[in-house]
C-alpha positions as CSV (number, residue, x, y, z in Angstrom):
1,X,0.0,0.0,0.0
2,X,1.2,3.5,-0.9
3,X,1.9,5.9,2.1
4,X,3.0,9.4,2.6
5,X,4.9,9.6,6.2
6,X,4.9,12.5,8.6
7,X,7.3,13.3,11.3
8,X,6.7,17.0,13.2
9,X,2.6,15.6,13.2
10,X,-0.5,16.7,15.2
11,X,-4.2,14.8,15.2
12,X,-6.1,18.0,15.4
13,X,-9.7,17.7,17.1
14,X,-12.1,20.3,15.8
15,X,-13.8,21.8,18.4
16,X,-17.1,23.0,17.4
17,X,-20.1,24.8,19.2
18,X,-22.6,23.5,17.1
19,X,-21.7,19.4,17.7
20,X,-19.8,19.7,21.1
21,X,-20.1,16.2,21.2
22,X,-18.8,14.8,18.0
23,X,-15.9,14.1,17.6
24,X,-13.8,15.3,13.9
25,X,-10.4,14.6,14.0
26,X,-7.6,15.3,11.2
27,X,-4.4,15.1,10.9
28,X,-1.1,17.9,10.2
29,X,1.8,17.0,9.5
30,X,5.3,17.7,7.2
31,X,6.2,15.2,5.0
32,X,9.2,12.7,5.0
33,X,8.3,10.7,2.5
34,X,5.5,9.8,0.2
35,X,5.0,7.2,-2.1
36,X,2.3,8.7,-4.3
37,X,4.3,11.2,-5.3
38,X,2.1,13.9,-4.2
39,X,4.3,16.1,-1.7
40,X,7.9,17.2,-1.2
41,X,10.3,16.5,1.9
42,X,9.5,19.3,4.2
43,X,5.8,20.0,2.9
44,X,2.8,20.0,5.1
45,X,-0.4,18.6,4.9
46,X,-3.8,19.2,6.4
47,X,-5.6,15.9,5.6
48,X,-9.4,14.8,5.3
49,X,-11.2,13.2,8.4
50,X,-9.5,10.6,10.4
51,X,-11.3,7.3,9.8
52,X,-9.6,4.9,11.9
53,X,-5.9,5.5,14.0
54,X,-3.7,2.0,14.7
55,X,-1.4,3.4,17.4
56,X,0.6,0.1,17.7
57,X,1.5,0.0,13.7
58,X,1.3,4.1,13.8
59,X,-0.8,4.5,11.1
60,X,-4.0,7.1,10.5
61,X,-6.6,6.5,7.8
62,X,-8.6,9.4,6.0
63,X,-11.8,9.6,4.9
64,X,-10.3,9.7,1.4
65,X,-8.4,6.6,1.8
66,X,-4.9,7.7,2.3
67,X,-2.8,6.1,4.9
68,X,0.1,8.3,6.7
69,X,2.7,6.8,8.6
70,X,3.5,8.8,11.4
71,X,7.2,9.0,13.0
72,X,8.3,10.6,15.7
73,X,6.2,12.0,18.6
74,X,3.2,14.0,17.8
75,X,0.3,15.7,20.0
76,X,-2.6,16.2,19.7
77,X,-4.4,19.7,19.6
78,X,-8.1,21.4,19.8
79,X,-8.9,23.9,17.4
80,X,-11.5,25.8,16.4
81,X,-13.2,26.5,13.7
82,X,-10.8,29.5,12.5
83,X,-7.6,27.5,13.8
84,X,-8.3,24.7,11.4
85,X,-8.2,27.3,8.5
86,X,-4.9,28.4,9.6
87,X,-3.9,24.6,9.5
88,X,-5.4,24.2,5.9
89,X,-3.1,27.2,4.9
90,X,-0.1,26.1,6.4
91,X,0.7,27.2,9.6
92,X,1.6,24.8,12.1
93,X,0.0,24.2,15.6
94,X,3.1,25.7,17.2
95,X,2.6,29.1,15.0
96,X,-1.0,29.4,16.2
97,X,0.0,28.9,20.0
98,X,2.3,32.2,19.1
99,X,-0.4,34.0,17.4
100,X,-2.8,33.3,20.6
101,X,-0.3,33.9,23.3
C-alpha cells in the first residue's frame, strides 16, 4: 500500500459549538516521504477526516483513503473553527499557540 509519512505531526480535534459532542479529527503533519508522489520532503499537509488511527503499527486512515505513517512523537491539539483554516493554509499548531499567546 502507498503511504505518505509525517514526522513533526498533530491529530487536530475540531472543536465545534454546534456538535460539542462529535468528535472530527484530522491530521497535520510535514512530509518525509510519500510514495504517491504527491508532496515534497518538508511540505505540510492538512488531511481529510480521520477514519480509523492504529497506534501500535502508527498509522492514521482518511476519509479519502490515504494512509500516513506517522514518525516521531506527535500531539494532539483542539482547534477551532478559525484555527483549522490556519492549518489548511499552512501554519503549524506551534505558530497558532504564538499567534494566541
Amino acid at each position: 500500500m502507498l503511504t505518505t509519512t509525517l514526522f513533526d505531526w498533530a491529530i487536530v480535534e475540531l472543536v465545534a459549538e454546534d456538535s460539542p459532542h462529535q468528535k472530527r479529527l484530522f491530521l497535520w503533519g510535514l512530509v518525509s516521504k510519500d510514495l504517491l508522489g504527491r508532496f515534497q520532503n518538508g511540505d505540510y499537509v492538512f488531511t481529510s477526516l480521520i477514519t480509523a488511527i492504529y497506534p501500535d503499527s502508527r498509522q492514521v486512515i482518511t476519509k479519502t483513503n490515504h494512509v500516513y505513517n506517522l514518525v516521531g512523537p506527535g500531539q494532539r491539539v483542539k482547534a477551532s473553527g478559525d484555527e483549522l483554516e490556519m492549518l489548511r493554509n499552512g501554519y503549524s499548531p506551534g505558530d497558532i499557540e504564538l499567534i494566541k499567546s
